[in-house]
C-alpha positions as CSV (number, residue, x, y, z in Angstrom):
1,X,63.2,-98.9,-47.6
2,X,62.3,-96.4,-50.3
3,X,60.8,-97.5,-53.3
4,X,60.8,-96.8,-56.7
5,X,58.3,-98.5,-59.4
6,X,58.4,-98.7,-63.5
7,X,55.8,-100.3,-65.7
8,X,57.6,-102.1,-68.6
9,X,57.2,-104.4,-71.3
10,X,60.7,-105.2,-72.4
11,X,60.3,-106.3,-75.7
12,X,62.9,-106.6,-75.5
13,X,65.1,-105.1,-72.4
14,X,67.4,-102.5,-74.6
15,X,70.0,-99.2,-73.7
16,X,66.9,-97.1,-73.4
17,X,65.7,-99.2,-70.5
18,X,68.9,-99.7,-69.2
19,X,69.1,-95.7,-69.0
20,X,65.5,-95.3,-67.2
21,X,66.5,-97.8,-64.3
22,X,69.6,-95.5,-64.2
23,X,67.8,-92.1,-64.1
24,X,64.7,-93.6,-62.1
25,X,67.0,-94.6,-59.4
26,X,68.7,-91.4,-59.4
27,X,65.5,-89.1,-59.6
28,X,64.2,-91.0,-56.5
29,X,67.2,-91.9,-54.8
30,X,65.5,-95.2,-54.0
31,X,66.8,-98.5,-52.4
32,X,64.6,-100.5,-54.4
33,X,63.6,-100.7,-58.2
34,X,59.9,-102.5,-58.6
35,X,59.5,-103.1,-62.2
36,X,56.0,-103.8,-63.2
37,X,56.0,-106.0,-66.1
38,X,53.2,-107.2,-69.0
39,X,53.7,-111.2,-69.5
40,X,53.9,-113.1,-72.6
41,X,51.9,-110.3,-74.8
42,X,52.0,-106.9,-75.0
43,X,49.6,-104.4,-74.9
44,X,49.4,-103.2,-78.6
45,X,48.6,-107.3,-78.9
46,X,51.5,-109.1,-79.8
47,X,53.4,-111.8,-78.5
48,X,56.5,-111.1,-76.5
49,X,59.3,-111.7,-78.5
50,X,61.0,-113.6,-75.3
51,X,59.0,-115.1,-72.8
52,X,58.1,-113.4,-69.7
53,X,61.0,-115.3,-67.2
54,X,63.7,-114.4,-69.8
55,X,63.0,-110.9,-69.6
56,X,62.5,-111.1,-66.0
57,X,66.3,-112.3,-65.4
58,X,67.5,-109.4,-68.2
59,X,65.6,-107.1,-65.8
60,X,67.0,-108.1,-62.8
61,X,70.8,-108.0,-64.6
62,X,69.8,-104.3,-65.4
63,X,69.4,-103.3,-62.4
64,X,65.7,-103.9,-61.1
65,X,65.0,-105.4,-57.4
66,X,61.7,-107.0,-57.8
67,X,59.7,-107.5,-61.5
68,X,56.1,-108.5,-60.5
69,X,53.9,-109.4,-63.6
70,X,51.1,-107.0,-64.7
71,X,48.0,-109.6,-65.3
72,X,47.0,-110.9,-68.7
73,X,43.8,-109.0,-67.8
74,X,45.4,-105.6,-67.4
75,X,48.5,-106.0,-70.2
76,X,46.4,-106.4,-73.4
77,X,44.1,-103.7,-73.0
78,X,44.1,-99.8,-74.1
79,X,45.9,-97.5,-72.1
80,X,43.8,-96.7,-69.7
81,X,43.1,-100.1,-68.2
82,X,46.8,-101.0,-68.7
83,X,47.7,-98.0,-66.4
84,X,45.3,-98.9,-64.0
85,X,46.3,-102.2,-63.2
86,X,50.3,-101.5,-63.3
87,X,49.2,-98.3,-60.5
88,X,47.2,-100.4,-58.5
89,X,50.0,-103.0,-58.4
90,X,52.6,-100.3,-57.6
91,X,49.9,-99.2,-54.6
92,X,49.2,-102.3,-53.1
93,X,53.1,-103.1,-53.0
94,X,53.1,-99.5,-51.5
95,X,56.0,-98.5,-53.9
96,X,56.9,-94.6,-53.1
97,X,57.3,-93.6,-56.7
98,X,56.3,-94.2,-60.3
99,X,59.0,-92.9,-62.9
100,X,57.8,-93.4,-66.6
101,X,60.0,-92.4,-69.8
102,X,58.5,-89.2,-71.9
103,X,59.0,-87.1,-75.2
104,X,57.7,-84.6,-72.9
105,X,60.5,-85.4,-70.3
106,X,59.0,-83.2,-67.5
107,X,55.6,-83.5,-65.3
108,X,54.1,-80.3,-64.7
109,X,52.5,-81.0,-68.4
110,X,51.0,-84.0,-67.7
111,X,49.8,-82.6,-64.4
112,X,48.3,-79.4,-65.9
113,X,46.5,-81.9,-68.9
114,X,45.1,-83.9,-65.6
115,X,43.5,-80.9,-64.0
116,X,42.1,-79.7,-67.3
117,X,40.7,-83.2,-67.8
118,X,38.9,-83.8,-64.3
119,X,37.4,-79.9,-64.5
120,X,36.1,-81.1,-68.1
121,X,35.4,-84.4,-67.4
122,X,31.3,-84.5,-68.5
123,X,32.7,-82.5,-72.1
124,X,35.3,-84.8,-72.4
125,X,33.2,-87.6,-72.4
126,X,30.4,-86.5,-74.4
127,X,32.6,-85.3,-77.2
128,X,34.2,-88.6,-76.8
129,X,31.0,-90.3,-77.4
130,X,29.8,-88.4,-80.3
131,X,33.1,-89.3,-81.8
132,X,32.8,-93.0,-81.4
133,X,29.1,-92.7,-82.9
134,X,30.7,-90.9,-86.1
135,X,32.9,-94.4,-86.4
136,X,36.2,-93.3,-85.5
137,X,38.8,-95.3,-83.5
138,X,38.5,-95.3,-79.9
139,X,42.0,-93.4,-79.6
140,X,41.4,-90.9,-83.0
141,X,37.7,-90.0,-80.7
142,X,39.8,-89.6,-77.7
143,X,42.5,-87.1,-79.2
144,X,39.6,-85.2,-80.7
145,X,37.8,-84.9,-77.1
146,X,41.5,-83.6,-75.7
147,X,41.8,-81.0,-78.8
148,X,38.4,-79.9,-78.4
149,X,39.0,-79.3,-74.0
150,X,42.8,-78.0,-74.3
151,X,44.6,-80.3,-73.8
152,X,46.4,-80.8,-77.3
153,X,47.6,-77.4,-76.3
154,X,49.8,-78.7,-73.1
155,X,50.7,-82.3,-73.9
156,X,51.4,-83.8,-77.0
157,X,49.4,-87.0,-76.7
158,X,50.1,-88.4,-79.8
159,X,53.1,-90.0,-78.7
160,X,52.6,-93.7,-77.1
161,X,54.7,-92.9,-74.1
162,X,53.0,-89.6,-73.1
163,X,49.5,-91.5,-73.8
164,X,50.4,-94.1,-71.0
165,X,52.3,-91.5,-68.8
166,X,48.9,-89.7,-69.1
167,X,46.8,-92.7,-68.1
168,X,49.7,-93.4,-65.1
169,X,48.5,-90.0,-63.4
170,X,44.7,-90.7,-64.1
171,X,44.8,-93.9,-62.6
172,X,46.9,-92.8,-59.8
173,X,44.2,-90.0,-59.1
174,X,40.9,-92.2,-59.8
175,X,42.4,-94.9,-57.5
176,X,43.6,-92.8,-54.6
177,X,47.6,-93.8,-54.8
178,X,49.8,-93.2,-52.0
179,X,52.4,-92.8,-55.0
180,X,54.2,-90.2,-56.3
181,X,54.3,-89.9,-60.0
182,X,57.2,-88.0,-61.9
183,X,58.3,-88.3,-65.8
184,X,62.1,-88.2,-67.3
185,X,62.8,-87.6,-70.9
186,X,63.2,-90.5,-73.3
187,X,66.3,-90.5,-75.3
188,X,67.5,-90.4,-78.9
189,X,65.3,-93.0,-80.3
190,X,61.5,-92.6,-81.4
191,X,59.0,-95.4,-80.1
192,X,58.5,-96.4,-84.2
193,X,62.2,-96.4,-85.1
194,X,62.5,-99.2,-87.9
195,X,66.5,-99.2,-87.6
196,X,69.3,-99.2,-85.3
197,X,71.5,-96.1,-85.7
198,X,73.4,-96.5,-82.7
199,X,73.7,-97.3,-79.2
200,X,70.0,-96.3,-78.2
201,X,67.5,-97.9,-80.7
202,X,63.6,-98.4,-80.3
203,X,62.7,-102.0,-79.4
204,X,61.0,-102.0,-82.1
205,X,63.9,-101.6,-84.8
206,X,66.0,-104.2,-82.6
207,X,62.8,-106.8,-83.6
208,X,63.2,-105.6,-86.8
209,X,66.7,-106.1,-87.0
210,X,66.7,-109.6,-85.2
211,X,64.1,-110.9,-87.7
212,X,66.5,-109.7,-90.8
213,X,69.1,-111.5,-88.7
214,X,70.8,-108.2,-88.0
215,X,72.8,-109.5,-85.0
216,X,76.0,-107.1,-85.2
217,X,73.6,-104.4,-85.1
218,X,71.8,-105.8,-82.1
219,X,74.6,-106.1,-80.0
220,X,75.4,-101.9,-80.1
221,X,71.8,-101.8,-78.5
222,X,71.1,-104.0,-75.8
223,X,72.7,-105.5,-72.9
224,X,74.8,-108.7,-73.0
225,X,72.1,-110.5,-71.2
226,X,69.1,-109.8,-74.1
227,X,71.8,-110.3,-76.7
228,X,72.6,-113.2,-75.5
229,X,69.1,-114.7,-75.3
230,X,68.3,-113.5,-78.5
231,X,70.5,-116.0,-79.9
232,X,68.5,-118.6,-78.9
233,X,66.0,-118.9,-82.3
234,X,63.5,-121.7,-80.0
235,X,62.7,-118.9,-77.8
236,X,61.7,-116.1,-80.4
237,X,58.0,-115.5,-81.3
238,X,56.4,-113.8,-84.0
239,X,52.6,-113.3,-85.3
240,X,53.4,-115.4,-87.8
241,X,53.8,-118.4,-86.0
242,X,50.9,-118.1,-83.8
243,X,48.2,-117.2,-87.8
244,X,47.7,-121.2,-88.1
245,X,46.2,-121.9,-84.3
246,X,44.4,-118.2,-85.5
247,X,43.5,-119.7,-88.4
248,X,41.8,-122.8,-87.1
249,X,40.2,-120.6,-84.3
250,X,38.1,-118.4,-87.0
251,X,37.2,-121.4,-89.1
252,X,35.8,-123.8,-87.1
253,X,34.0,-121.1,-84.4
254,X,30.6,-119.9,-85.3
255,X,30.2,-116.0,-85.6
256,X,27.9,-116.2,-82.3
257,X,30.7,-118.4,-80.3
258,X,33.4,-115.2,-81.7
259,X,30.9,-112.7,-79.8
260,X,32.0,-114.0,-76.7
261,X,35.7,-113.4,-77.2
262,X,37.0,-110.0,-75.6
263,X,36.8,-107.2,-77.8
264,X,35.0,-109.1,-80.2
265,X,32.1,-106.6,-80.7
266,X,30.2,-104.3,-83.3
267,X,30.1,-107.1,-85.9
268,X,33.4,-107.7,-86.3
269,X,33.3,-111.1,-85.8
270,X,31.6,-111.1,-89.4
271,X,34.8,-109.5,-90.7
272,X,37.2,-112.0,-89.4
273,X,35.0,-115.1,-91.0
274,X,34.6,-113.3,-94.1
275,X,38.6,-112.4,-94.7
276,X,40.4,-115.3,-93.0
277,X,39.3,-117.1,-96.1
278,X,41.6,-114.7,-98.6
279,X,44.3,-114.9,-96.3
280,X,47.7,-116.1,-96.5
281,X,49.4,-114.9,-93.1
282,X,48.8,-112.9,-90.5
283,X,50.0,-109.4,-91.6
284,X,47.6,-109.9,-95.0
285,X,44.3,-111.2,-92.3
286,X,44.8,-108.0,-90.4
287,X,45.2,-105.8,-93.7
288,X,42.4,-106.8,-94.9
289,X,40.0,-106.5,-91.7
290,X,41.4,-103.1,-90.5
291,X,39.3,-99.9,-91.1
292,X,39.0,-96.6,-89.9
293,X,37.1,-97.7,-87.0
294,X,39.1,-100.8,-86.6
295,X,42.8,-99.5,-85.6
296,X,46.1,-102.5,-86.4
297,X,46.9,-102.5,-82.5
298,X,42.9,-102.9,-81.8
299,X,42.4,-106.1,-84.1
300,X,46.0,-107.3,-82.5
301,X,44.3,-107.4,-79.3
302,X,41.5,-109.1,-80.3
303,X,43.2,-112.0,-81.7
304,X,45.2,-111.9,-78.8
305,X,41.9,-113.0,-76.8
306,X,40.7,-115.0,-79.0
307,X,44.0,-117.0,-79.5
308,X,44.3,-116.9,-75.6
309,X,40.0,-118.0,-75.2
310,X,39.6,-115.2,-73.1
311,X,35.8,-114.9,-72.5
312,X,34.0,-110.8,-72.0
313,X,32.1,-112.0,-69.1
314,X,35.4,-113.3,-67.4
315,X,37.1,-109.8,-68.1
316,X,34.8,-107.4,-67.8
317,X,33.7,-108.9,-64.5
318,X,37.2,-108.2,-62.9
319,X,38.2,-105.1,-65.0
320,X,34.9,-103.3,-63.8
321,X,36.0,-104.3,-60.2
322,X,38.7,-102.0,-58.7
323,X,39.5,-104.5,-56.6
324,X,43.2,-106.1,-57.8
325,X,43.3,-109.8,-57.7
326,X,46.9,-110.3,-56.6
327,X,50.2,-109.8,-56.9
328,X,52.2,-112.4,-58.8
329,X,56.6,-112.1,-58.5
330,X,58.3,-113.3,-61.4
331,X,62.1,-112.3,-60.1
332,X,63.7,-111.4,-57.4
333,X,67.1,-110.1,-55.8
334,X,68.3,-109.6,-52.0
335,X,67.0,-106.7,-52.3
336,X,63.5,-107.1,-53.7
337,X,63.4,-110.1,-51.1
338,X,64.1,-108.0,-48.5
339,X,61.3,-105.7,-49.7
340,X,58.8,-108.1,-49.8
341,X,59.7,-109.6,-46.3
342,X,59.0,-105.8,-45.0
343,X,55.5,-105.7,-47.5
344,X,53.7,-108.8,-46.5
345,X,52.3,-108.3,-43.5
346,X,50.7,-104.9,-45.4
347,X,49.4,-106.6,-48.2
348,X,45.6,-106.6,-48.7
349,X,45.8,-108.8,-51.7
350,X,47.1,-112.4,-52.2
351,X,50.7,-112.7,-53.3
352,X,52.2,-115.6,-55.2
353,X,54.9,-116.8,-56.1
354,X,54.4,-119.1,-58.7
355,X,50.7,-119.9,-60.6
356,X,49.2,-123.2,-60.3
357,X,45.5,-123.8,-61.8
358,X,42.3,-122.9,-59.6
359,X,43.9,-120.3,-57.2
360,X,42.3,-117.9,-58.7
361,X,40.4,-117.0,-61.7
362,X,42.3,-114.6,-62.9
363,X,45.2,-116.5,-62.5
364,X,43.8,-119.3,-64.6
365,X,43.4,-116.7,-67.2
366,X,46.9,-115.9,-67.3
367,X,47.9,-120.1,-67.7
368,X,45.5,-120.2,-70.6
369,X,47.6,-116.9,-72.1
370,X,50.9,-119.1,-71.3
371,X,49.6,-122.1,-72.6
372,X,48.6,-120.3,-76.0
373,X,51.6,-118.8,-76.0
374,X,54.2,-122.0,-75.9
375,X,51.9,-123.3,-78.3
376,X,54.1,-122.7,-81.4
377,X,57.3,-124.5,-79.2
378,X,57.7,-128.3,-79.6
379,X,55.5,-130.4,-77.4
380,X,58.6,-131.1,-75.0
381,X,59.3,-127.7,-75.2
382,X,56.3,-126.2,-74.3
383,X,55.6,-128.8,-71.4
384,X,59.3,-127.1,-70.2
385,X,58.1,-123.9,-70.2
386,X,54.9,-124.4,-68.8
387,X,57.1,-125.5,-65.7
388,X,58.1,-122.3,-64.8
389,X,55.1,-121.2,-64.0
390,X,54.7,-123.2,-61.3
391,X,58.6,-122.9,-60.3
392,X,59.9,-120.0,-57.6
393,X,61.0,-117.2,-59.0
394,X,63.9,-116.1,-60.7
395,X,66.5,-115.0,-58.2
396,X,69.8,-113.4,-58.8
């Protein structure tokens, strides 16, 4: 059965994604779509507008076979680390193919960007170090080692989705993937897109929109499966909602107890007590703590841990492992079930279908980041949604 696999967020499921299962599936002529999909936060560090099993079942509508989850550990982290556990996941699956949406739109870029970077690799990373020391942002220091080697000359890689299409063929090269990589051109809309001009809009602008209560506009730009969940308010999440629990967090922990959070380094623990007190919501907290150094989507992702108590030891122990620690299925259809029957006797890694606590540590990770993030729902809510973690997965 020949597979094809797609890392995705789906924040939420639009046109745009509708159109890269299409094209995927063509490129590849596969049998089965693997979708690779972050949780309940994203990886610029913010919460998923729907929970995980909504999206999954939008997916699956669309079009997709199997959605697997990405792991907490892997999903909120800079692009390089996100890429490398969505490729290892792809690997271990043994999916054929990895088809990612680009401005670039073809691959020979990319490819020619990855052999400049591996014959430069020592200049790269020196240049990258020096530009780290000077107090920029870990990706301003990265651009300026690619402009200094080349590489700005070949792929733009200012663009999100050429950044991670970029780190997709790293990871896939540093880890040894049987998998083939290939790229097809994004549509219409730009990544930042704050409105909805027509059938294909950014997820972002349809966030946008929904939060102005936009719904007419919506409906041009998504499926009938999103729009419909969408329209339930008790499933939406925002920042916002999540700044008191934030709040509380910074207040009542010491600066040393902070330290331990992921991401939590170079003093900036001493930033977060000193502004939460001159702040009113979440969007003001992170005004006033950003810097140069410190970039919006970095400091997302650092409340992120901190709202979900996950520990540096804890991460960085697994993340500097290239070991993955297995393979969770959120969704499922006859054929993604049919996939995975032909899989599991290949799999070198543990497959689950469903979480439940002390299976693994990384898995208890990702019920903490669950648990945090039902925590704005009603208690009978939450205690709901908990369940479907430890339900089967979604099967249509």
């Amino acid at each position: 059965m020949r597979s094809c696999g797609i890392v995705v967020e789906y924040n939420p499921l639009h046109n745009g994604h509708v159109y890269h299962i299409q094209e995927a599936r063509k490129l590849t002529e596969t049998n089965c779509m693997i979708a690779v999909m972050s949780g309940n936060f994203m990886q610029r560090g913010e919460p998923a507008i729907l929970d995980k099993f909504s999206r999954t079942e939008a997916a699956l509508q669309a079009g997709v076979d199997l959605v697997v989850e990405l792991p907490f550990l892997y999903a909120v982290q800079h692009a390089d680390l996100f890429a490398k556990g969505a490729v290892a996941t792809l690997d271990a699956l043994g999916a054929d193919h990895l088809v990612f949406g680009s401005e670039d739109g073809t691959i020979d870029a990319f490819r020619q960007a990855q052999r400049k970077r591996t014959e430069k690799k020592n200049v790269f990373d020196e240049i990258l170090k020096q530009s780290l020391e000077l107090g920029l942002s870990y990706p301003e220091a990265s651009r300026t080692a690619y402009e200094k080697i080349g590489i700005d000359s070949t792929l733009d890689l200012h663009s999100p989705n050429n950044i991670l299409g970029f780190a997709y063929l790293r990871a896939a090269e540093q880890l040894h993937a049987n998998i083939h990589v290939d790229t097809i051109p994004r549509i219409k809309a730009d990544y930042h897109d704050q409105s909805i001009t027509g059938p294909i809009a950014s997820a972002t602008s349809i966030r946008s929109a929904q939060q102005r209560n936009q719904t007419e506009n919506i409906k041009q730009a998504v499926p009938e499966s999103t729009y419909a969940a969408l329209q339930d308010s008790k499933q939406l999440h925002n920042w916002e909602d999540y700044f008191p629990l934030l709040r509380y967090l910074i207040l009542t922990n010491t600066p040393a107890m902070l330290r331990t959070i992921q991401g939590m380094d170079e003093g900036l623990e001493y930033r977060f007590k000193r502004y939460i007190h001159q702040s009113v919501s979440f969007q003001q907290f992170l005004a006033h703590v950003k810097t140069k150094r410190y970039t919006w989507t970095r400091l997302q992702r650092v409340c992120i841990h901190l709202l979900t108590n996950s520990h540096k030891q804890l991460v960085t122990e697994w993340l500097d492992t290239e070991q993955l620690p297995y393979i969770r299925v959120l969704g499922m259809s006859k054929t993604g079930r049919a996939f995975l029957s032909s899989k599991k006797k290949q799999l070198d890694v543990p497959l689950f279908t469903q979480l439940k606590d002390n299976i693994h540590p990384v898995a208890d990770l990702e019920l903490q980041a669950s648990d945090a993030y039902y925590s704005t729902l009603s208690p009978a809510a939450a205690v709901a949604a908990r369940k479907q973690e430890i339900s089967p997965p979604v099967f249509v």
